[in-house]
C-alpha positions in Angstrom: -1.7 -31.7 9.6 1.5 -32.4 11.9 3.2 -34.0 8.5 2.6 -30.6 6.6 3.4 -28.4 9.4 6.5 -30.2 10.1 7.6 -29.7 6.5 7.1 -26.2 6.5 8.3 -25.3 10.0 11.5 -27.1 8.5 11.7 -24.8 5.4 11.4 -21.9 7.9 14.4 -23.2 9.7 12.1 -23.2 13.0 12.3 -19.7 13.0 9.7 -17.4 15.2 10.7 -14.1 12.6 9.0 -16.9 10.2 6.3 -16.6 11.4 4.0 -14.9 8.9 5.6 -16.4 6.3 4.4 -19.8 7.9 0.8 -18.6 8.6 0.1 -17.5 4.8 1.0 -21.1 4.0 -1.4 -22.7 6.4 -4.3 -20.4 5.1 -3.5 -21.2 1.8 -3.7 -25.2 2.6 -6.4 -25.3 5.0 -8.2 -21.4 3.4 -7.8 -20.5 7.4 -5.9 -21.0 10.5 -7.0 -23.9 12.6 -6.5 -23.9 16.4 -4.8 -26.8 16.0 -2.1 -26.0 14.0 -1.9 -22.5 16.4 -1.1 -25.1 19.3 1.5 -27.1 17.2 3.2 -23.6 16.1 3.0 -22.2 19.4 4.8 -25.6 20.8 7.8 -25.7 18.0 8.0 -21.9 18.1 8.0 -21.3 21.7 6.1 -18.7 21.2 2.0 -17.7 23.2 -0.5 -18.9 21.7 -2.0 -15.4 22.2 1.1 -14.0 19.9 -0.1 -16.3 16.8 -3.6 -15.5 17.5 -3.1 -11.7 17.5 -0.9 -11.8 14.0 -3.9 -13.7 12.6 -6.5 -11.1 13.5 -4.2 -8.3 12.7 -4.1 -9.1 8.6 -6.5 -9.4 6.8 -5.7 -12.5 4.4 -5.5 -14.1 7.3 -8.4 -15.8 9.0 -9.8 -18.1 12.2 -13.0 -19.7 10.3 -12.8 -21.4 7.2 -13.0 -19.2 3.9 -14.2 -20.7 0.2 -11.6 -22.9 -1.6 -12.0 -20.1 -4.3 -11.5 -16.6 -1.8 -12.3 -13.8 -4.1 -11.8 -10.0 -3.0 -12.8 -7.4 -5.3 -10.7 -3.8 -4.9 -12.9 -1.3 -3.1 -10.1 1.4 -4.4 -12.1 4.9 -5.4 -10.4 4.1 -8.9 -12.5 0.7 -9.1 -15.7 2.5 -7.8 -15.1 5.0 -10.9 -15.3 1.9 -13.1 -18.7 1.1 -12.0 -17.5 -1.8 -9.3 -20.3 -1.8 -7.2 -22.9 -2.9 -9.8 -20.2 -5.4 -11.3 -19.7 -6.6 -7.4 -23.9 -7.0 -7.3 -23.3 -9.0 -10.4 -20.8 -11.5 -9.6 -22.5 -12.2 -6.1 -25.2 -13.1 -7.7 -24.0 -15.6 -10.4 -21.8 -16.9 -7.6 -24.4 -17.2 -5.1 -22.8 -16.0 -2.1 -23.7 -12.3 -0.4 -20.7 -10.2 0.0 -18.6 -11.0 3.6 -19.9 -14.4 3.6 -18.7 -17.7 2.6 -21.2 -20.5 0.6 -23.1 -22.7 2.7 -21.2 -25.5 0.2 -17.8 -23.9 1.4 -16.7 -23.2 -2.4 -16.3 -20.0 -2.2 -15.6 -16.9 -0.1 -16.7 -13.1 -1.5 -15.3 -9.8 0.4 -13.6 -6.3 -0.3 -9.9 -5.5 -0.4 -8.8 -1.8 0.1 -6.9 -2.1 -3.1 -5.2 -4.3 -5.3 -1.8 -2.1 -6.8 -3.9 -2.8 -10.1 -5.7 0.8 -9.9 -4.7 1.4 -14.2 -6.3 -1.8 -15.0 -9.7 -2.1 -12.8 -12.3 -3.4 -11.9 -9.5 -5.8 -10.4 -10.0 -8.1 -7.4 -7.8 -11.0 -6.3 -8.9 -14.8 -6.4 -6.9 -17.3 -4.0 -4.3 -14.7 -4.4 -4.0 -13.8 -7.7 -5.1 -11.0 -9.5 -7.8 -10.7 -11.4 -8.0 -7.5 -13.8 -10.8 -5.7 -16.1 -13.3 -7.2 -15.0 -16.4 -6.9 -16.7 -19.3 -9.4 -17.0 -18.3 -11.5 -19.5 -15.6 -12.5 -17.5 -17.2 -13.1 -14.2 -19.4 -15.5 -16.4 -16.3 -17.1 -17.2 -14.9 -17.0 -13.4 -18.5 -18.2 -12.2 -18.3 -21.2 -14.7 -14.5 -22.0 -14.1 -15.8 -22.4 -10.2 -18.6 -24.2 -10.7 -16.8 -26.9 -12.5 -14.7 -26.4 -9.5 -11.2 -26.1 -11.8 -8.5 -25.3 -10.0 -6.9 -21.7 -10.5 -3.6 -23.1 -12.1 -5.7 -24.1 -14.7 -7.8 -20.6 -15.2 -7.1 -19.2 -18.6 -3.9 -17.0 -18.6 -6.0 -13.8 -19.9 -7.9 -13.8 -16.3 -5.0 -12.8 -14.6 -3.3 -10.5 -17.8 -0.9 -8.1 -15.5 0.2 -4.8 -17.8 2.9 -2.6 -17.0 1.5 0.0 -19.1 4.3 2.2 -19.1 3.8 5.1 -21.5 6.7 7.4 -20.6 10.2 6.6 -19.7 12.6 9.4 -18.5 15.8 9.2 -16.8 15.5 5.5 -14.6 13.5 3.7 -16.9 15.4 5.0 -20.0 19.0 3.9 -18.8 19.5 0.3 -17.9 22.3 -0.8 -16.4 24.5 -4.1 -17.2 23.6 -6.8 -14.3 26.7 -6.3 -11.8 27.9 -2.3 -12.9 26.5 -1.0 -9.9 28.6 -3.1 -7.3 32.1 -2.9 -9.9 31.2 0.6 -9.8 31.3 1.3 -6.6 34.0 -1.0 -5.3 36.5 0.5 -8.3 35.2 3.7 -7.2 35.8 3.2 -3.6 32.4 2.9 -1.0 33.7 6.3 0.6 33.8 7.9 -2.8 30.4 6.3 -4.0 28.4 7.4 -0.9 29.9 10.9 -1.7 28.6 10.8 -5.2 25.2 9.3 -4.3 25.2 12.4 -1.4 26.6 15.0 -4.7 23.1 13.4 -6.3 20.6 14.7 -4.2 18.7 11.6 -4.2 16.2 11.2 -1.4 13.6 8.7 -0.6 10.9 7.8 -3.4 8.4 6.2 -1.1 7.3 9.9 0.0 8.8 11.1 3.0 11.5 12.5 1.2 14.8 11.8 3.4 18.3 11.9 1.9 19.0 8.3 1.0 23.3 8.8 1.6 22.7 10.3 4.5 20.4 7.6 6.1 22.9 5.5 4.8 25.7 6.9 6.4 24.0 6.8 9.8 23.3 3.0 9.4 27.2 2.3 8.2 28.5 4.1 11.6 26.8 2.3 13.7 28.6 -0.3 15.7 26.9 -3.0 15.8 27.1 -7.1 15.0 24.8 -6.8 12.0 23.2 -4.3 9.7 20.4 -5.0 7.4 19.1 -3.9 4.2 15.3 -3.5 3.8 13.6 -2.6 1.0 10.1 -1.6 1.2 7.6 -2.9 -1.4 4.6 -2.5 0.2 3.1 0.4 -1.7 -0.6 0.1 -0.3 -1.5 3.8 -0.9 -4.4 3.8 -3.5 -3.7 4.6 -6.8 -0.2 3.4 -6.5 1.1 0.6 -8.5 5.1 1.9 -10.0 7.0 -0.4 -7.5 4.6 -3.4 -9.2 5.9 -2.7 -12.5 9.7 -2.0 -11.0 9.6 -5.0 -9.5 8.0 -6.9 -12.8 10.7 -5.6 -15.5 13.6 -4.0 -13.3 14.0 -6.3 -10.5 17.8 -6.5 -11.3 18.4 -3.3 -11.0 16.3 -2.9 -8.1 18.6 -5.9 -6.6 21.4 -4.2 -7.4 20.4 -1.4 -5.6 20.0 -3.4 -2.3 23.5 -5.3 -2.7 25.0 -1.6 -3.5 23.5 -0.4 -0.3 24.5 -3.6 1.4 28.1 -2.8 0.8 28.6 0.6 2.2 27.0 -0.1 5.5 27.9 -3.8 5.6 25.3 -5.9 5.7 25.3 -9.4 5.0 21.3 -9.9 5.0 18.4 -7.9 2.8 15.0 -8.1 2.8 12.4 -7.8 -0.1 8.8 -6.9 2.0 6.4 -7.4 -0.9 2.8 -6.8 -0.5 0.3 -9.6 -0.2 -1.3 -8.8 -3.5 1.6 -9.0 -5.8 1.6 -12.7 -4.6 1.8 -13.3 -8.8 5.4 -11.6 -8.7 6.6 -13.9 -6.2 7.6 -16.5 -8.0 9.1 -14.6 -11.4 11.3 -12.3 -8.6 12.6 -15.8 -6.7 13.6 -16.9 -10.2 15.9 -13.6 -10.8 17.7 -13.9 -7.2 18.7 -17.3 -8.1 20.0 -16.1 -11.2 22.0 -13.5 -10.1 23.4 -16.0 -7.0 24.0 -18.2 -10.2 25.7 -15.2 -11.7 27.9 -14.6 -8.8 26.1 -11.3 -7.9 24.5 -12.5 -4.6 26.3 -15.2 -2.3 29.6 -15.7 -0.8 32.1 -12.8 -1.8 29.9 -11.3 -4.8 32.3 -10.7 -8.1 35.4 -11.8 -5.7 35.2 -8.9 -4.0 35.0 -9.5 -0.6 31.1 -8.8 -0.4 28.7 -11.3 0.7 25.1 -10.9 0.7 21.9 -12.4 0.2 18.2 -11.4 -0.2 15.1 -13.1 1.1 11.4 -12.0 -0.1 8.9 -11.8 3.1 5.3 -11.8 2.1 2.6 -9.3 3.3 -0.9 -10.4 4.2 -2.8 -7.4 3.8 -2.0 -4.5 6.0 -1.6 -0.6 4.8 0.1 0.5 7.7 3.3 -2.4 7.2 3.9 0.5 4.4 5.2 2.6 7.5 9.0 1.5 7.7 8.7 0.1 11.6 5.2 -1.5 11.0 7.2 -3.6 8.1 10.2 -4.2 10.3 7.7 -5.9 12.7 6.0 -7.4 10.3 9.1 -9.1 9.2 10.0 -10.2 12.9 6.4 -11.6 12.6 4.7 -9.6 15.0 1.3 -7.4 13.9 2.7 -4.3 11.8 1.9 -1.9 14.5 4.4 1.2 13.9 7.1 1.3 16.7 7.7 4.6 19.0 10.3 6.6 17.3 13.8 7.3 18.4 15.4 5.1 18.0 15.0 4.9 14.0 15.2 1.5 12.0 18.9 2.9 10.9 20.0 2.5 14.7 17.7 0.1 16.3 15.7 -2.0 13.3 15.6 -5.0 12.7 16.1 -7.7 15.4 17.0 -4.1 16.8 20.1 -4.2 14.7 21.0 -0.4 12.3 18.6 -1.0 9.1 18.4 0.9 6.3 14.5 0.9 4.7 14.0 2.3 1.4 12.0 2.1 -1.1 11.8 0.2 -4.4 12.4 3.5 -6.6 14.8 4.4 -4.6 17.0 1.3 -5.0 16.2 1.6 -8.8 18.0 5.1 -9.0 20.4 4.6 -6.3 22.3 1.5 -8.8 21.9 3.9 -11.3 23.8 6.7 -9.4 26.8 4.3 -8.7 27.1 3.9 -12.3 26.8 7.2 -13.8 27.4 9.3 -11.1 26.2 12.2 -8.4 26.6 14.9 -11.2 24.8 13.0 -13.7 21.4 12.8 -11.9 21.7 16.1 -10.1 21.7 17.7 -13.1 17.5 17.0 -13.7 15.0 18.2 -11.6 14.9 20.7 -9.3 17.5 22.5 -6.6 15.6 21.1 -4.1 14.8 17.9 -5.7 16.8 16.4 -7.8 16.3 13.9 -10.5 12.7 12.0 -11.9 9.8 10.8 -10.3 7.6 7.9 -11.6 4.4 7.9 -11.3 1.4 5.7 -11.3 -1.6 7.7 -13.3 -5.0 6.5 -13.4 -8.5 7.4 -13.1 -10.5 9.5 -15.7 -7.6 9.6 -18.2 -7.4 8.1 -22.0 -3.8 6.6 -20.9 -3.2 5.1 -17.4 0.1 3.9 -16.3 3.6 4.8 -15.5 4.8 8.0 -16.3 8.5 9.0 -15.4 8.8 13.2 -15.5 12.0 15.0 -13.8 11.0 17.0 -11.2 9.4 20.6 -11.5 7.2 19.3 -14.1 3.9 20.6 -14.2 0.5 19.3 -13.6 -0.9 21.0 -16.6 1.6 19.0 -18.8 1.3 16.0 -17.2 -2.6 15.5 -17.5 -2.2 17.1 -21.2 0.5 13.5 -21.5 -1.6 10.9 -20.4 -5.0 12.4 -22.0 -7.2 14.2 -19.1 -9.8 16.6 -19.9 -12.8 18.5 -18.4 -10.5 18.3 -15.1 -12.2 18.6 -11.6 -8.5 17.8 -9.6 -6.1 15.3 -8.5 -5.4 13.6 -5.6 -1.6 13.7 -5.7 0.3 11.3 -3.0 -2.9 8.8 -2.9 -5.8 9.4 -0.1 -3.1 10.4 2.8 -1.6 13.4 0.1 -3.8 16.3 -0.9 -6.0 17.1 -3.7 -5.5 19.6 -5.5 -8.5 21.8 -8.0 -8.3 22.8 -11.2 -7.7 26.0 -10.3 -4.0 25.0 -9.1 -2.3 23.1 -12.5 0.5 25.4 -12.5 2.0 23.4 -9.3 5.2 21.4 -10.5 5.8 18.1 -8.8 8.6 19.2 -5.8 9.3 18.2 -2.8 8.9 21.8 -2.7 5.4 22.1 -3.6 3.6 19.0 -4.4 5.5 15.9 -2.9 4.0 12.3 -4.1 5.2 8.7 -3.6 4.1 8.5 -6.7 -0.3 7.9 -6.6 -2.0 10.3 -9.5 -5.6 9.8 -9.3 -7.8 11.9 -11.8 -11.2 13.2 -11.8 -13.6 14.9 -14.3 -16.3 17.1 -13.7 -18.9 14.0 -13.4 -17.4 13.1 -9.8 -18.6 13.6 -6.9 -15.8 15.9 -4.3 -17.3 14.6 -1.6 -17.9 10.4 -2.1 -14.4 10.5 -2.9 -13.9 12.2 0.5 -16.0 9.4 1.6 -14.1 6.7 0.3 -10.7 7.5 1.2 -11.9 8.2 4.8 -13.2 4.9 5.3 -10.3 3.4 3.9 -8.2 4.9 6.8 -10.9 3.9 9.4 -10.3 0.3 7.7 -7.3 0.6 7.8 -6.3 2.1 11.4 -3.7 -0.8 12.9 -5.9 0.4 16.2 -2.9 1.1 18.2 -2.9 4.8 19.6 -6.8 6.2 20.7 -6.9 9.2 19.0 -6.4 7.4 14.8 -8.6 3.9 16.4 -11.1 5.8 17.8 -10.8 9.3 15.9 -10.8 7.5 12.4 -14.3 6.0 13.1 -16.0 9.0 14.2 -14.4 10.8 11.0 -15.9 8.1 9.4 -19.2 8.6 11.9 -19.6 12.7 10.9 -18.6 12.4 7.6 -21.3 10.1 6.9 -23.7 12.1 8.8 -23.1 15.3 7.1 -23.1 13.3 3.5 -26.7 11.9 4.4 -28.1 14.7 5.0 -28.4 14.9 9.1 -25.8 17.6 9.6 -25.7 20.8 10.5 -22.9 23.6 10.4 -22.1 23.0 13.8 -21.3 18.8 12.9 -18.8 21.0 10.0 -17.1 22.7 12.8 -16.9 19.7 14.8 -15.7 17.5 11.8 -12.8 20.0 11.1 -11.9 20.2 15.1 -12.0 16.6 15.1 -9.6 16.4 11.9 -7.0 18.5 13.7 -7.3 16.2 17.0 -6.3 13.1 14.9 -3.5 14.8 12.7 -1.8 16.4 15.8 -2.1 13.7 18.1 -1.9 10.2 16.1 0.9 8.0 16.7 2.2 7.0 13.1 1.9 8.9 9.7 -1.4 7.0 8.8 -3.5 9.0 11.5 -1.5 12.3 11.0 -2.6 11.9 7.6 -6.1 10.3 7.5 -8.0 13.9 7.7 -6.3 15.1 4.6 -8.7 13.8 2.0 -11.1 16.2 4.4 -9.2 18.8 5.1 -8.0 19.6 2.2 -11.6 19.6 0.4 -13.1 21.8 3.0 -10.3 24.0 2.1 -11.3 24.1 -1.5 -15.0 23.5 -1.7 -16.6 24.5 1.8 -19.7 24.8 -0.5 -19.9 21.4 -1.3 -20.3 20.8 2.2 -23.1 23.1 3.4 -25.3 22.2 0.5 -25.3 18.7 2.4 -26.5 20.3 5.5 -30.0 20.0 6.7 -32.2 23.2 6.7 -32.9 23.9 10.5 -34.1 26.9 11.9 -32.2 26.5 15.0 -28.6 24.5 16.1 -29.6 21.4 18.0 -27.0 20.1 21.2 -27.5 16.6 19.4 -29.3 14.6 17.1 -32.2 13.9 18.9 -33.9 11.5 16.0 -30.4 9.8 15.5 -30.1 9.1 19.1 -33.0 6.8 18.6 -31.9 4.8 15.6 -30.2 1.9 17.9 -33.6 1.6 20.2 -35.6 1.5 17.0 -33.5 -1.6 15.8 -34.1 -3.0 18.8 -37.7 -2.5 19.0 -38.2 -3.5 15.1 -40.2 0.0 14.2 -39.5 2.1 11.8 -42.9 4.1 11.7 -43.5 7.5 12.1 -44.3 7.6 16.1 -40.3 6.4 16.4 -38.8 9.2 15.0 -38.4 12.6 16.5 -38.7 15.4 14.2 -36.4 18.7 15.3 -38.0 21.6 14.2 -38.9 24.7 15.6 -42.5 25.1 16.7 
């Protein structure tokens, strides 16, 4: 163990900011993180024990007990559910032998849920050892169960197992107009910086990742601050359900995206940049190593890029499985190798970021278009979309549609036209912006896509008539109990007992006082949670009690009076404990 750790402490330059990066390795050689190799990390780190201990816990492809050499984790995304997942899930823990959470007594292999895979137009998908594992169907867990038995490694598992699409069915403005490798950067420096951050301000361009902030101005905050280094960040950690565009940026426009990042790098003078990329698109890891050395190779990222003066470099930091390191200062301290638990706000990432240096964070869209701009110009791209907001959109479409995939549409489309594109019919609604955006009915298609009116990092999750409002509803808010980095009280504690009512009012138990309680309870974590994944996690209920209030009291027991509590659910954890479940242990709470 000391030989391997040595190596890789080495590669990592002994670095505590490595840290993460350091730990995935380990689980990968050892499928967990031994408490010996936490005291040899803690020793050449100099960092507490306690420190390593509480990354480990905090992600969850990290782990203190052994997993199975072949660690399999099927998507639990609503999109996968649609594709009948849970009877496919039944299926391959059967023919694998292993019950779901647990590991083989043989130690083989490991079987668990993920929240989602980025693979939501290509499902059932699930990861194995890392790599993604798409359409499932049983045919091919027969396959997977035979490859594992014969215990063949997964380097040697037929290519069509881990078959990654990009599916994209309509280009627009971004995906239609490549630029040549290097334009961006001669652009701008025969342009002038000043000038180009004028023309990407003239653009209108603001963040794609869904908060919407103007990208030059961000930009020029960063560039005027004084400080010994700036750093460029860009943010592909697109965990929102139903979102998977930056996968397929990242797959076929990584140079452009790069681009992007040295462009950005150069007006507020940076010399370092950072690729975040999300756990599960571990298989683009290697493919998007191969095109930085290229473009070093080309004389596009180095020492004084295109002998201009610039130099810059970009190192790709690995996720491990944690929504909230989407939030730009849960990623920064995710790449310092802390937990991602979002940072108080002021300062902002562009003052105080990271190594609490001015960092811009933006995402991998936003890059894309902002090369683009430098080439073409502010005019050019202001000249599509909207007043408010200009230029495209991508998005990622899936659920019940005959075409899922990327779709690029300038903004103020419609989302009539776009479900007529990609083949939707006999339309319930869309959940625009992924669990933490708001679904819409079918009663409200003539909303365009705005900032104005329906903003979106890009998730566009369909649903027919045969789906059920409220086990959607149901799924996305246990996702965000999952999810919860358990920071502040009111998202730890007030995600769970969303979770808690919700569940009571779907079974069947509650009444319409547990409605009013569940609605109170929504405003308590919106208002007071301290990051944007508690102020968000009672959408997917708030905004279906909005729209289908009777959907809710049809689930509502028939009572002929309002009860303080639940007396009979009061009782369920002594019954447990007391191994009854007859008659005489349950309270009945009706009237006499």
């Amino acid at each position: 163990m000391k030989t391997f750790l040595t190596t890789i402490l080495t590669d990592a330059d002994y670095q505590p900011v490595r840290l993460l990066s350091l730990l995935r390795k380990i689980q990968s050689h050892y499928q967990h993180i031994p408490a010996e190799a936490i005291d040899i990390l803690a020793d050449a780190l100099h960092i507490p024990r306690t420190q390593i201990i509480a990354v480990v816990e905090f992600y969850s492809f990290l782990h203190l007990t052994p997993q199975g050499r072949y660690d399999i984790l099927i998507s639990d995304s609503i999109t996968d559910h649609m594709l009948d997942k849970e009877n496919l899930l039944g299926y391959l823990s059967s023919m694998l032998k292993v019950k779901l959470g647990e590991v083989r007594s043989d130690g083989l292999v490991s079987l668990n849920n993920t929240s989602c895979t980025g693979m939501c137009d290509q499902g059932p998908a699930g990861l194995v050892n890392g790599l993604p594992l798409t359409r499932l169907d049983r045919p091919k867990i027969d396959e997977i169960a035979a490859l594992i038995a014969q215990q063949r490694p997964v380097s040697e598992w037929p290519s069509h197992l881990f078959t990654v699409n990009d599916n994209i069915h309509k280009a627009g403005l971004l995906l239609d107009t490549p630029i040549e490798k290097g334009a961006a950067i001669k652009s701008a420096f025969s342009r002038g910086l000043p000038a180009t951050l004028e023309e990407l301000d003239r653009s209108g361009l603001r963040g794609r990742g869904g908060a919407g902030f103007k990208t030059a101005t961000k930009w020029r905050f960063c560039a005027e601050e004084a400080a010994e280094q700036h750093y460029v960040v860009c943010n592909a950690d697109e965990g929102e359900p139903g979102t998977f565009k930056d996968r397929v940026l990242l797959n076929s426009h990584a140079n452009q995206v790069f681009e992007g990042m040295t462009l950005a790098a150069a007006i507020i003078g940076a010399k370092q940049g950072f690729l975040y990329l999300r756990g599960e698109y571990l298989h683009l890891y290697g493919k998007l190593q191969s095109v930085l050395q290229q473009r070093r190779s080309a004389g596009l990222l180095g020492n004084n890029i295109l002998d201009l003066g610039l130099d810059f470099d970009i190192e790709i930091c690995l996720g491990a499985g944690a929504y909230i390191c989407g939030e730009e200062s849960a990623l920064i301290e995710s790449l310092e190798g802390k937990p991602g638990i979002p940072r108080n706000r002021p300062p902002y990432p562009v003052t105080s970021g990271y190594l609490n240096q001015p960092t811009v964070v933006n995402n991998v869209e936003t890059f894309l278009a902002a090369a683009l701009i430098a080439v073409q110009g502010g005019d050019w791209f202001a000249g599509f979309g909207t007043e408010k907001s200009a230029g495209s959109k991508i998005l990622s479409i899936c659920g019940d549609c005959a075409h899922p995939g990327i779709y690029e549409y300038p903004f103020g489309i419609t989302i009539e036209q776009i479900l007529t594109d990609c083949g939707a019919s006999d339309v319930l609604g869309v959940q625009i912006g992924g669990p933490s955006g708001t679904f819409i009915s079918n009663k409200e298609f003539k909303r365009q896509l705005a900032f104005e009116d329906l903003a979106t990092g890009g998730s566009f999750i369909i649903f027919n008539n045969s789906r059920n409002v409220l086990e959607i509803v149901q799924n996305f808010t246990h996702f965000f109990a999952h999810e919860s980095c358990g920071f502040c009280t009111p998202c730890r504690v007030g995600t769970a007992l969303l979770k808690k009512q919700l569940d009571k009012i779907l079974d069947g138990h509650g009444s319409s006082g547990d409605v009013v309680e569940l609605e109170s309870l929504c405003q308590l974590v919106k208002s007071h949670s301290h990051c944007g994944l508690g102020q968000t996690a009672a959408n997917p209920i708030l905004t279906t009690l909005q729209r289908y209030p009777d959907l809710y009291a049809k689930r509502l027991k028939t009572i002929s009076y309002e009860p303080g509590f639940d007396l009979d659910g009061a009782l369920a954890i002594a019954r447990r404990m007391a191994h009854r479940n007859d008659a005489g242990a349950h309270l009945s709470q009706v009237e006499d």
